[in-house]
C-alpha positions as CSV (number, residue, x, y, z in Angstrom):
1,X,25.6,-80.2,-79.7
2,X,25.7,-75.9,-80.6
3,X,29.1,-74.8,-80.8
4,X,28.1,-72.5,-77.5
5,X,27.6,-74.9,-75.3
6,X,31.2,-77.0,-76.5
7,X,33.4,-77.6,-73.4
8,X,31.8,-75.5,-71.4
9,X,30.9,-76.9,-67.9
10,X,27.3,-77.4,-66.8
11,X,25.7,-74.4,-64.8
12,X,24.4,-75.2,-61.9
13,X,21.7,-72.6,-62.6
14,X,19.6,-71.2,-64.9
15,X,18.8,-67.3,-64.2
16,X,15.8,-66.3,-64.1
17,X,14.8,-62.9,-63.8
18,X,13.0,-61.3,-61.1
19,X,12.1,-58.0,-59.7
20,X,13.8,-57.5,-56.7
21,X,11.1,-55.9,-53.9
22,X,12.7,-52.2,-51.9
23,X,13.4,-55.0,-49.0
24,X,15.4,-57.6,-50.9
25,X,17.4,-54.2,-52.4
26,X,18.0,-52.8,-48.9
27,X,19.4,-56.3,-48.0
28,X,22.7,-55.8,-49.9
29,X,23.1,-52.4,-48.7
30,X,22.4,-53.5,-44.8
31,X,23.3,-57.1,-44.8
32,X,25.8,-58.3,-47.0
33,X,29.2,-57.2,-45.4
34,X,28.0,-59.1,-43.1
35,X,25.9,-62.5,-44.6
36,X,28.1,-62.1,-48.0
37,X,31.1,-63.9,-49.6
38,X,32.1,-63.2,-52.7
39,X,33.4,-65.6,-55.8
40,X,36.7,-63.0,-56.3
41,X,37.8,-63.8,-52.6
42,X,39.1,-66.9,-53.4
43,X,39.3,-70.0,-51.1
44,X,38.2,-69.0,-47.7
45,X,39.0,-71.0,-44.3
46,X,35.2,-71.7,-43.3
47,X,36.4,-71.8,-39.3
48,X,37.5,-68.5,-39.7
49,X,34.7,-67.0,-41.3
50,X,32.5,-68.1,-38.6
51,X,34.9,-67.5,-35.6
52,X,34.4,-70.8,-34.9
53,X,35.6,-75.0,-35.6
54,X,31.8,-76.3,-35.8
55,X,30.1,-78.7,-38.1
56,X,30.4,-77.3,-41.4
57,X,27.4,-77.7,-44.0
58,X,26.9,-76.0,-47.8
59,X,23.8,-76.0,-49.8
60,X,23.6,-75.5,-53.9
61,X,20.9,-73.3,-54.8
62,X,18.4,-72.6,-51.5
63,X,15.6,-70.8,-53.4
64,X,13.9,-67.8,-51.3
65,X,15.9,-69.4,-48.5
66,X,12.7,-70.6,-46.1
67,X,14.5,-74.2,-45.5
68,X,18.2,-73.0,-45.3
69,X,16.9,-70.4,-42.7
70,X,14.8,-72.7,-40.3
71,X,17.8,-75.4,-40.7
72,X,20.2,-72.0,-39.9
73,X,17.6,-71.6,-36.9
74,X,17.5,-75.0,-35.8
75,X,20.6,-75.7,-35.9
76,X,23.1,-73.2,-33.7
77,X,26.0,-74.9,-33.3
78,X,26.1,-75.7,-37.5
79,X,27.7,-73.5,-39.6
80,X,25.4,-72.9,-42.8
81,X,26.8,-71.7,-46.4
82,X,24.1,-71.0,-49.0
83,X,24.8,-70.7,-53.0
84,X,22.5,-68.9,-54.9
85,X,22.2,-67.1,-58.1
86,X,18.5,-65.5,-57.8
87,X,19.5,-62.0,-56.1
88,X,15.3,-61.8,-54.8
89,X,16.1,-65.1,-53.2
90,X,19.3,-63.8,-51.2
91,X,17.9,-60.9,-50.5
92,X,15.0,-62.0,-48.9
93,X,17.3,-64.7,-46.5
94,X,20.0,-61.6,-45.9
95,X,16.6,-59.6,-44.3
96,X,15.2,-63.3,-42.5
97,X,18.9,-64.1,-41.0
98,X,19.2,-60.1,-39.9
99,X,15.7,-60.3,-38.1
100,X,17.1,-63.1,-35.8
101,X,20.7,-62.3,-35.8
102,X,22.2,-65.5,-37.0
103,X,25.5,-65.6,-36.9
104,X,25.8,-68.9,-38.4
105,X,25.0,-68.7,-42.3
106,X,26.9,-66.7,-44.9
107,X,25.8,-66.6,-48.5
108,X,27.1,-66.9,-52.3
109,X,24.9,-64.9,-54.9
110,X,27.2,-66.7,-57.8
111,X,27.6,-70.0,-59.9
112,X,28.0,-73.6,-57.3
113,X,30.5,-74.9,-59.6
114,X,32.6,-72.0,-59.8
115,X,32.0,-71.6,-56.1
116,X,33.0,-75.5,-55.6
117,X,36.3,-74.8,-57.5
118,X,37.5,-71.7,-56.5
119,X,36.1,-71.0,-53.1
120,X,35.8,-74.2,-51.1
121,X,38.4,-76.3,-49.4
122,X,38.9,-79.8,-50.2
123,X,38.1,-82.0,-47.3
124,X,36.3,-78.9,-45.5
125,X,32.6,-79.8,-45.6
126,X,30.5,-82.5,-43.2
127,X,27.4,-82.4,-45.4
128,X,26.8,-80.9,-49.2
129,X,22.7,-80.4,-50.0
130,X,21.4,-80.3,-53.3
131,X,17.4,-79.7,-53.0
132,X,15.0,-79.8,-56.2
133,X,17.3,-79.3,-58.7
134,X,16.2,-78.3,-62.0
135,X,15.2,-81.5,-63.4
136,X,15.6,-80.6,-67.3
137,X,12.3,-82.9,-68.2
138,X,12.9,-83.1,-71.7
139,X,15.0,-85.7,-72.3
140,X,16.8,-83.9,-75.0
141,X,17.9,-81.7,-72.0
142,X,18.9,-84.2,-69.6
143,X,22.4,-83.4,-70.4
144,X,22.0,-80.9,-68.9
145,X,21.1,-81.7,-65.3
146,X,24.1,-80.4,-62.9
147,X,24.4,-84.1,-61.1
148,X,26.5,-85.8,-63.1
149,X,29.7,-88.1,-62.4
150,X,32.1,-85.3,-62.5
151,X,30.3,-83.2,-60.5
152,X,29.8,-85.4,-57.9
153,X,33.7,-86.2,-57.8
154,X,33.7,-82.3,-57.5
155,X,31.5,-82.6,-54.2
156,X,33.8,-85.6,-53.1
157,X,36.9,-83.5,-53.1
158,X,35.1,-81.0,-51.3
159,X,34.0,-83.5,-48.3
160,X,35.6,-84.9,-45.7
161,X,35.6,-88.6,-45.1
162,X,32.6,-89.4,-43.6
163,X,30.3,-86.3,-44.9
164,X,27.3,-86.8,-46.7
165,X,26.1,-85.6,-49.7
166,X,22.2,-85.1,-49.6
167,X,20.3,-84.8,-52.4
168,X,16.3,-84.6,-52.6
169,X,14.1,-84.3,-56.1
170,X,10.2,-84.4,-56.9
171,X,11.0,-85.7,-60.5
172,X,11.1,-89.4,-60.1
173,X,13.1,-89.5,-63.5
174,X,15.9,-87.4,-62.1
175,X,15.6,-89.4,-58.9
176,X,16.5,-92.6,-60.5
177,X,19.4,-90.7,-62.0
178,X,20.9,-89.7,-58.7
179,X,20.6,-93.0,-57.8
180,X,21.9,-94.8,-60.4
181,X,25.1,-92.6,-60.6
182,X,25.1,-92.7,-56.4
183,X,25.6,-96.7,-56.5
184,X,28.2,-96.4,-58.8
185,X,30.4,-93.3,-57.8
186,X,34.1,-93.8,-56.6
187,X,34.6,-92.7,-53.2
188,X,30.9,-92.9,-52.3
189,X,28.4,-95.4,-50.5
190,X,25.1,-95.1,-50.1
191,X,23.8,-94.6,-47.2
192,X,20.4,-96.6,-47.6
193,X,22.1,-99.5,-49.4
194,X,22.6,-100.1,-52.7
195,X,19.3,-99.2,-55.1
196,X,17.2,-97.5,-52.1
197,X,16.3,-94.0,-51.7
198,X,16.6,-92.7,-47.6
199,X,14.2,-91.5,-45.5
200,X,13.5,-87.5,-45.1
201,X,16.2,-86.5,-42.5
202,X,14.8,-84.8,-39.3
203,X,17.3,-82.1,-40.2
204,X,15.4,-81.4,-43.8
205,X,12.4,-79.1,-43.3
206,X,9.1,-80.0,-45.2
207,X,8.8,-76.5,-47.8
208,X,5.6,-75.2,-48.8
209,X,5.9,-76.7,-52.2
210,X,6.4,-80.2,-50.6
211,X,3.8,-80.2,-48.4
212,X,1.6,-79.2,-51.2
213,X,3.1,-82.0,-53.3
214,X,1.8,-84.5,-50.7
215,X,-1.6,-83.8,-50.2
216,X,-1.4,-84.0,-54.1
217,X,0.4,-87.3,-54.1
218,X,3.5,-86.1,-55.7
219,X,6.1,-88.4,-54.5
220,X,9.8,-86.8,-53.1
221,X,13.2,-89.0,-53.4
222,X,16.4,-88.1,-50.9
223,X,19.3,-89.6,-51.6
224,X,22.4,-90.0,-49.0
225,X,25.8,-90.5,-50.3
226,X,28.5,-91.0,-47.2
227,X,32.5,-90.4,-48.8
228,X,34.0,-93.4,-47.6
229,X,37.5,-92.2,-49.5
């Protein structure tokens, strides 16, 4: 291991720059006092942001947003948090949540883990999502994939008994890691039985990519973890 990387947590992330279109600019100006919260806050009281005691769900790293925004849609009386560290990607779900005036999403451009640690309560959420992570193919990377056993006793703290933590993947590899450190996580059970993957929830919309993945006969895993303590 490089000195750099010694005792350092793993990133939930890796950036990737991108050119940010006039829109996805105008966003932060227009949109984010209201759609934003920001790492420096602190711990927030999630009923309080929303004005509201409502199912409470957060989602790691939501891309250009299309899925958080139809679940955001879908689901009215669910209050939606989004961490993200692509600034084209927030952008363009601050303009798509503006057009239809949801009140029920708010948004982190910054790191999950240092969002998990600093901003969310323990015990607050109902469900955590973690869609197509990077899988880190190389096995010499694998490392460095952002589920790993601490991390999900990081998302345990962070649910309340009973919540869920979803998790869905396109690398059958990184699959069968989820699952193997599902079945044996304190404080979890999984919520197909021990060794199986779970069907697609209703709540998860099929993305572009997916869709595309199928008529290809690329294969997607979900995995349900319930906290049971």
């Amino acid at each position: 291991m490089r000195p750099e990387y010694r005792n350092k947590p793993i990133r939930s992330y890796v950036v990737r720059a991108g050119r940010m279109t006039g829109a996805q600019r105008q966003a932060f100006d227009s949109g984010w006092e209201r759609y934003g919260l920001k790492l420096d806050d602190g711990e927030i009281d999630i009923p309080q942001v929303f004005g509201r005691a409502a199912t409470s769900v957060l989602e790691i790293g939501f891309g250009m947003g299309d899925s958080l925004l139809q679940m955001a849609i879908d689901q009215p009386h669910t209050d939606f948090i989004g961490i993200e560290v692509h600034p084209p990607g927030v952008g363009s779900l601050i303009n798509a949540a503006s057009a239809r005036d949801l009140d029920n999403l708010r948004l982190y451009l910054a790191d999950a883990t240092d969002v998990l640690r600093e901003c969310i309560p323990d015990q607050s959420l109902d469900r955590l999502q973690l869609y197509f992570p990077d899988p880190w193919h190389k096995k010499k990377h694998n490392k460095r994939r952002i589920v790993q056993p601490d991390f999900l006793q990081l998302i345990r703290r962070k649910l309340k008994v009973g919540g869920h933590l979803h998790m869905a993947t396109d690398w059958q590899p990184y699959a069968e890691q989820m699952l193997a450190l599902v079945d044996i996580a304190e404080g979890y059970s999984n919520a197909a039985g021990t060794g199986n993957y779970a069907p697609r929830p209703d709540y998860r919309p099929l993305t572009k990519f997916e869709k595309r993945g199928e008529r290809l006969g690329h294969g997607v895993w979900d995995l349900l973890a319930a906290k049971i303590n």
